[in-house]
Residue, then its C-alpha position, 0 to 999 in steps of 0.5 A: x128840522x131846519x138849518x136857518x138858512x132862508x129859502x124866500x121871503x113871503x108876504x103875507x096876503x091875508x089873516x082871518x082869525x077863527x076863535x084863537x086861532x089865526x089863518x095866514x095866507x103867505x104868497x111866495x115863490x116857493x108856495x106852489x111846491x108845497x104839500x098840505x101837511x108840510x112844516x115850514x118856518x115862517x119867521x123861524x116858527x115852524x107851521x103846517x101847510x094846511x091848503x096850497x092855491x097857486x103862488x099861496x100857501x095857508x097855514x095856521x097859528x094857535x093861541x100858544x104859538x101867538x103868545x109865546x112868538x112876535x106872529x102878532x105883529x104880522x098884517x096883510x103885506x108884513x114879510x116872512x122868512x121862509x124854510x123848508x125842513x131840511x131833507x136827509x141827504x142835503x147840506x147842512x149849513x146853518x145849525x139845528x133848528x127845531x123851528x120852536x121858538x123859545x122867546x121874541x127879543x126886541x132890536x135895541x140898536x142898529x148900526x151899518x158899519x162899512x157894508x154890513x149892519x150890526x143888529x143887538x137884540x135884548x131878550x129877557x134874563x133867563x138860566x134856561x136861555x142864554x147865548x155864548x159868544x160865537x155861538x149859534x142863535x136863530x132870529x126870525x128863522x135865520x142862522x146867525x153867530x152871536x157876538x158881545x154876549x151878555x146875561x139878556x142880549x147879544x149882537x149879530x153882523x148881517x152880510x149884505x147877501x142876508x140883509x137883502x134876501x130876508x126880513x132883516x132890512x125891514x126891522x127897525x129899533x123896537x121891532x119884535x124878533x123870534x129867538x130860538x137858542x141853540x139845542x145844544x146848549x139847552x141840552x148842557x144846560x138841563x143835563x148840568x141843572x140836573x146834576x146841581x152843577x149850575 
């Protein structure tokens, strides 16, 4: 489980693809104290380390996990956000986050307004998969409150602190971003469907 909140960026240094499967070779300044077998979320999807070499760490993608999230996008030098699973005894400060994202959404517009950016980002129309204003929502790993909620978009404000330690100042109009909506609302909607309230 993880919280949103991102612990470095990485860079990726190279991708070698296997059948369906893609290797990423991530550099960064976390790299060297991860262990093999470790979950990490790389742009809020959550991936194994497979092998440690120094400032790197390797991890691989299957077929699904391509699909369903924007890890397509990446090439040798893209930047990822990076978390480490929360440990028990840590603060929690962001939200749940599961680290399986649900949907990639597309930047629709970016506007600076007075030192921070507000970022709208439009996803397909879903029942399952919707935001609620001032609710949570993760894109690209990160823990943000969502605001002008719609059917099949929503905006978020980014604080300078955020926009200069994550991949956010990199992202332009039509760039992919990972969705992960709120478990908590997933499990209201599904228990309300299930009693034929909605």
């Amino acid at each position: 489980m993880f919280t949103g909140i991102i612990e470095s960026l990485g860079m990726v240094k190279s991708i070698q693809t296997e059948g369906e499967n893609r290797h990423f070779e991530i550099e960064s300044s976390i790299s060297s104290e991860l262990k093999i077998d470790q979950s990490v979320s790389h742009n809020g999807v959550c991936l194994t380390v497979t092998e440690v070499d120094g400032d790197s760490h390797f991890v691989t993608a299957i077929h699904e996990t391509m699909t369903k999230t924007s890890l397509g996008d990446l090439k040798p030098g893209s930047l990822v956000n990076l978390e480490r699973c929360m440990i028990n005894n840590g603060r929690f400060d962001g939200h749940i986050v599961q680290g399986h994202v649900d949907m990639t959404g597309v930047v629709k517009s970016i506007k600076e307004e007075g030192g921070s950016w507000l970022f709208t980002i439009e996803h397909n129309l879903s029942k399952e998969h919707f935001t609620v204003e001032k609710g949570s929502i993760t894109l690209n790993g990160i823990s943000l409150t969502c605001f002008n909620s719609k059917d099949n978009e929503f905006s978020v404000a980014i604080i300078p602190y955020t926009y200069e330690h994550t991949n956010m100042k990199h992202l332009e109009v039509g760039s992919s971003v990972n969705l992960e909506f709120d478990i908590i609302g997933k499990y209201v909607q599904k228990l309300l469907a299930k009693s034929g309230q909605i």
